[in-house]
Structure formats: C-alpha cells, structure tokens
ROKEBA-872422 format. One record per residue: x, y, z of N, C-alpha, C, O in turn; residue number from 1. Coordinates in steps of 0.2 Angstrom, whole numbers, plus 5000, padded with zeros to 4 digits. Layout:
nx,ny,nz,cax,cay,caz,cx,cy,cz,ox,oy,oz,seq
X,Y,Z,X,Y,Z,X,Y,Z,X,Y,Z,NUM
...
% end
This chain:
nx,ny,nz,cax,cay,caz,cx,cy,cz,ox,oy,oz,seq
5004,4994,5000,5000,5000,5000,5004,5006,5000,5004,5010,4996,1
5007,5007,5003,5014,5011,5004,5018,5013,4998,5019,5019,4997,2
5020,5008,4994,5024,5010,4988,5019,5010,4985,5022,5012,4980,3
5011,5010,4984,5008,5012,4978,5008,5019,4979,5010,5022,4974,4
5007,5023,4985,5006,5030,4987,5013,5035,4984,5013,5041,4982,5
5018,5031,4984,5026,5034,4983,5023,5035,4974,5023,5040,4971,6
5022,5031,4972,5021,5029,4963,5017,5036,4963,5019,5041,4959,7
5012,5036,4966,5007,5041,4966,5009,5048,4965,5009,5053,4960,8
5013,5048,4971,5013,5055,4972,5018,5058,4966,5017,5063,4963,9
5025,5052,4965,5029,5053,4961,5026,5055,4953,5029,5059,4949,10
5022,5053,4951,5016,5053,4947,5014,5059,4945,5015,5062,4940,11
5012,5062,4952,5008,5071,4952,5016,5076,4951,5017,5081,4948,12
5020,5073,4956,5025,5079,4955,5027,5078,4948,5030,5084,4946,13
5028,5073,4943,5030,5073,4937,5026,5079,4936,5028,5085,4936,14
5020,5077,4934,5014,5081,4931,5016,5089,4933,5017,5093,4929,15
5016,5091,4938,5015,5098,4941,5022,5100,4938,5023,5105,4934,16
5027,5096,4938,5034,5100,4935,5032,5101,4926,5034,5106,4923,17
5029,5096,4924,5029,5097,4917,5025,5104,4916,5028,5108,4912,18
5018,5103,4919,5016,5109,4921,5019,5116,4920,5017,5120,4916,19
5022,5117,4925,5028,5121,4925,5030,5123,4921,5029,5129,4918,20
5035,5118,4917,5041,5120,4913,5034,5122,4904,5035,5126,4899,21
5030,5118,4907,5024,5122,4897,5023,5130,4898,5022,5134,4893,22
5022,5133,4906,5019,5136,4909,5023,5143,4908,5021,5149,4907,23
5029,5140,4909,5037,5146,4907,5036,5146,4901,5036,5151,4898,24
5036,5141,4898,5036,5144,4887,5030,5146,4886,5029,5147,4880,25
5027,5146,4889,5020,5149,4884,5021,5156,4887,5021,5161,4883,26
5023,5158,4894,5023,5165,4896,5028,5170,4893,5028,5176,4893,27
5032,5166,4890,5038,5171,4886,5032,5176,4879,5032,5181,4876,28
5028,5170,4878,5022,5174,4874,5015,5178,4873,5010,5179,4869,29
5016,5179,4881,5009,5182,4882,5010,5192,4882,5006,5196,4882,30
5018,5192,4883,5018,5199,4883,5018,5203,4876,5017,5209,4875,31
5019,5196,4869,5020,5199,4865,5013,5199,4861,5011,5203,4857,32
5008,5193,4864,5000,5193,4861,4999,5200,4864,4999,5205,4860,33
4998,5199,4870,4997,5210,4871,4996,5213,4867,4991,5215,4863,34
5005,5217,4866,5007,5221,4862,5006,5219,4856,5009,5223,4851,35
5003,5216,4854,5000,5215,4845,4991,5215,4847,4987,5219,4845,36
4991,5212,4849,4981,5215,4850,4980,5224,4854,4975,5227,4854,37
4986,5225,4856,4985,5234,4858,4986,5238,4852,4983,5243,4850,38
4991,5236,4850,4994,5241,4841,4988,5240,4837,4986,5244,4832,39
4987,5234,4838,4980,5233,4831,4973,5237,4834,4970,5239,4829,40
4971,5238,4841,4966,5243,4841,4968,5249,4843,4964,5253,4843,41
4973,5251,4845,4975,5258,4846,4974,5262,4841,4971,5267,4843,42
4975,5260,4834,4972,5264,4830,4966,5265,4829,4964,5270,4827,43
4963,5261,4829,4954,5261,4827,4953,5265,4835,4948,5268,4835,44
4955,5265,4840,4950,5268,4843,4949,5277,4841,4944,5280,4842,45
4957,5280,4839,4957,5288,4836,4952,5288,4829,4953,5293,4825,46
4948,5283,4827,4944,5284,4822,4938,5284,4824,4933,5283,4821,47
4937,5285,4833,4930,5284,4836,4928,5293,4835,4933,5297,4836,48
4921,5295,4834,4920,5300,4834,4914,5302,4840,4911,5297,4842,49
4913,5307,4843,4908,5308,4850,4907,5304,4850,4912,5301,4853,50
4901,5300,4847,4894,5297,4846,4897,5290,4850,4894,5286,4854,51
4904,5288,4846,4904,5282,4847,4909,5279,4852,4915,5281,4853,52
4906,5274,4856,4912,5271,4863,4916,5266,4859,4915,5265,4853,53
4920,5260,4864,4924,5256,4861,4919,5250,4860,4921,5245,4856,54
4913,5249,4864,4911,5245,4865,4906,5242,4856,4904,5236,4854,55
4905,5249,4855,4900,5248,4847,4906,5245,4841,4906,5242,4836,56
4913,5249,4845,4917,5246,4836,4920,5240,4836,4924,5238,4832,57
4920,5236,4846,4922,5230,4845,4915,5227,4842,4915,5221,4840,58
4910,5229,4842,4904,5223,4842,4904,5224,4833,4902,5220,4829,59
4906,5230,4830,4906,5233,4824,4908,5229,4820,4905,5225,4816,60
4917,5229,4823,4923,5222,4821,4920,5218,4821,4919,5216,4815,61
4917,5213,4826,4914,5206,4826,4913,5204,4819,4915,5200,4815,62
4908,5209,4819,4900,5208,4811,4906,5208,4806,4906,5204,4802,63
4910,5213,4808,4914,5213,4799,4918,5206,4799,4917,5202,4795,64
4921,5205,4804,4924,5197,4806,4921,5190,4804,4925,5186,4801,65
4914,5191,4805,4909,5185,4803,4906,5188,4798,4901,5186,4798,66
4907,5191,4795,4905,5194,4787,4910,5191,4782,4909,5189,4777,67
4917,5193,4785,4920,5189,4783,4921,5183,4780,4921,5182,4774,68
4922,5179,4786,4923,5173,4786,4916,5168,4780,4917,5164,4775,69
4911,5170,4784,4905,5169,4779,4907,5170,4772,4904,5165,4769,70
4910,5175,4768,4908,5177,4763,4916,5172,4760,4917,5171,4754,71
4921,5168,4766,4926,5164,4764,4921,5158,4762,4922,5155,4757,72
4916,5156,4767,4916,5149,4767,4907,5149,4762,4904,5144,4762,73
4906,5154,4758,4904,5155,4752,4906,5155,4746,4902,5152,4741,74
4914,5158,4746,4916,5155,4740,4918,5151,4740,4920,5149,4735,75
% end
C-alpha cells in the first residue's frame, strides 16, 4: 500500500513539473499577444467620433469578422 502512494505522488509531481516547465514557454508569449492585439486597436480607437464608445466598434469588428469569414466559406 505504501509503495503504491510513493508511485502516486511521484506521478503528480512529474505532472506539476511538466506543468511548470509548458507554463514558462507559453509566458515568454503572452507579453508579446498584448502588444499586437494593443497596436492593432490603438488605431481604430482615434477613428471613434463623439457618438461612438469602444464598445460599438468592437461589436462593429465582430460583424465585419463573421461577414467575413461567411463570405470565405461562400466562395
């Protein structure tokens, strides 16, 4: 019973380390998803005029997004 518990645990700590080391390479890439999803709306927000908040031209973009796509899987 005992050595099954050691199998066990040794088992989880594999897991939690791998864990780990995926968790280190994916974050070297989160700083730079950011900074490309900020540069890509920074602009379109100085083309909002009074009327309009951020809220209308992300729901805007969507439409045009799935207008898109649709008119991909059209032709």
């Amino acid at each position: 019973m005992r050595g099954e518990g050691k199998i066990l645990l040794g088992s989880i700590s594999q897991c939690v380390h791998e864990y780990g080391l995926k968790f280190t390479q994916l974050s070297y890439y989160v700083l730079e998803m950011v900074a490309n999803t900020w540069r890509r709306m920074s602009g379109k927000e100085t083309m909002l005029t009074g009327g309009m908040d951020i809220a209308r031209l992300m729901i805007h973009m969507q439409h045009a997004e799935d207008d898109d796509q649709k008119a991909m899987k059209d032709y």
